[in-house]
C-alpha positions as a printed Julia matrix, in Angstrom:
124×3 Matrix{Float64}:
 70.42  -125.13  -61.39
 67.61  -122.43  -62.24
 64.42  -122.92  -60.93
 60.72  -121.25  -61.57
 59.56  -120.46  -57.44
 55.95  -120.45  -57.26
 54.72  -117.63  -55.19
 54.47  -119.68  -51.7
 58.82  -120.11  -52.45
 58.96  -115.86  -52.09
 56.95  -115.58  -49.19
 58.47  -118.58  -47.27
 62.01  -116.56  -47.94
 60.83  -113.36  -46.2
 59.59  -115.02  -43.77
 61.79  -118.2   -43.08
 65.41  -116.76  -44.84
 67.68  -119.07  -43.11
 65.4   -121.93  -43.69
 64.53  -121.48  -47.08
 68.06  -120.64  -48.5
 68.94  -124.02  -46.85
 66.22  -126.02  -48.62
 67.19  -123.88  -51.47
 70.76  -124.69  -51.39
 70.02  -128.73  -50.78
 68.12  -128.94  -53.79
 71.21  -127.56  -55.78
 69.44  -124.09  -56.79
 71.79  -121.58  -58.09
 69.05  -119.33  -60.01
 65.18  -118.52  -58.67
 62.66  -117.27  -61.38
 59.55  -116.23  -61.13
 56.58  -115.78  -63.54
 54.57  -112.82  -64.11
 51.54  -114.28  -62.62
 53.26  -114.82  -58.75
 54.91  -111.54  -59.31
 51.29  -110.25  -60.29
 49.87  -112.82  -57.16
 52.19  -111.38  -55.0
 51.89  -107.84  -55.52
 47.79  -107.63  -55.66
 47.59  -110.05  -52.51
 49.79  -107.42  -50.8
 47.89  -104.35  -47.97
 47.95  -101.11  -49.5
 50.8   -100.3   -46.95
 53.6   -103.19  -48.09
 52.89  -102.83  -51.63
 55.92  -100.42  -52.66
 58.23  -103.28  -50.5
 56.97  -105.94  -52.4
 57.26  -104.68  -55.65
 61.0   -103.79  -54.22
 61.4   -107.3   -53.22
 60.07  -108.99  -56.56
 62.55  -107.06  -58.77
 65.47  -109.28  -57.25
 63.79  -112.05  -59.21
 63.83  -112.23  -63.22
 60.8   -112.94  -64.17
 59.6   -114.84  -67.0
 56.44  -113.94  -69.12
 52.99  -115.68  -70.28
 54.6   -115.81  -74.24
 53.85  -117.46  -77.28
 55.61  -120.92  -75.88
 53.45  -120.76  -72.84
 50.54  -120.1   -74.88
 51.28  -123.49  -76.56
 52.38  -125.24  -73.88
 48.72  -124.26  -71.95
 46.33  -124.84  -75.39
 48.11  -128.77  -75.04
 47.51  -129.01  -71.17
 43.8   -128.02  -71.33
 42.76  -130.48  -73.78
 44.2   -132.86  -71.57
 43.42  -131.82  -68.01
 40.14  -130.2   -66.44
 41.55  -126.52  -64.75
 38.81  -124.96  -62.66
 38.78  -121.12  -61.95
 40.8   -122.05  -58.5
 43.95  -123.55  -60.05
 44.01  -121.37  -63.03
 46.73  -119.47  -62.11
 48.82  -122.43  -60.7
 48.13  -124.35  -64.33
 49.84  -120.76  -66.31
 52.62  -120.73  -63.98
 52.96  -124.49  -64.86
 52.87  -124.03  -68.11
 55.32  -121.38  -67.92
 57.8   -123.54  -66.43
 57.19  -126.17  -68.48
 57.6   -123.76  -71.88
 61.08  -123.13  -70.3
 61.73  -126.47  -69.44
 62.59  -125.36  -65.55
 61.39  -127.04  -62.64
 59.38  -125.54  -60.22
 59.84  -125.17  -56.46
 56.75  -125.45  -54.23
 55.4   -126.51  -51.3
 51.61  -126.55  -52.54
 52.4   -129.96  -54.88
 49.28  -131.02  -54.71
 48.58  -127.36  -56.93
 50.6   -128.52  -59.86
 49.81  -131.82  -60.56
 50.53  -132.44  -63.94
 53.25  -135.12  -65.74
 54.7   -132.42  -67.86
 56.07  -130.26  -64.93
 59.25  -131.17  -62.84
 58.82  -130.51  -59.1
 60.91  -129.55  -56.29
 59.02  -129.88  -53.39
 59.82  -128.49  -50.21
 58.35  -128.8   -46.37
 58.77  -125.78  -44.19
């Protein structure tokens, strides 16, 4: 099965491998995404100094983009839920998922709580 990984899913896999592929593998997962906004996440959150690995490690993942069925997916989703300036990146990646009808593997559920989105949660 394909699956959008929020950004916690990448970082959990460099740092827990053997664990994560595990969870990964129990849940089915054949296929991890990511959006532009963890890869973007990801890459500014990095030190000056692991920057070039990061970007080295993100290119394993395809990565899907904000587009024009995201756009509509988000327009519907804030009419119907309040997003503050904290969870506005969760909500796109959310809505990204949701455009692409994927589910999304996280460990932060309480992030992406909307009825629209299927969830994979995981527990390191």
């Amino acid at each position: 099965m394909t699956v959008v990984a929020d950004s916690t899913v990448i970082f959990h896999f460099n740092r827990y491998n053997t664990k994560m592929l595990k969870i990964i593998k129990d849940q089915g997962v054949t296929e991890l995404w990511i959006t532009r906004i963890s890869y973007i996440e990801l890459l500014s959150g990095a030190s000056e100094n692991a920057k070039v690995n990061v970007r080295k490690i993100l290119h394993a993942y395809p990565i899907l983009e904000f587009d024009k069925k995201a756009c509509n997916v988000a327009n519907t989703l804030a009419m119907k839920y309040r997003i503050g300036a904290k969870n506005s990146k969760d909500f796109l990646i959310a809505c990204i998922a949701i455009a692409n009808k994927l589910p999304l593997v996280t460990e932060n559920i309480k992030d992406f709580n909307y009825t629209e989105l299927n969830l994979l949660p995981y527990k390191i």
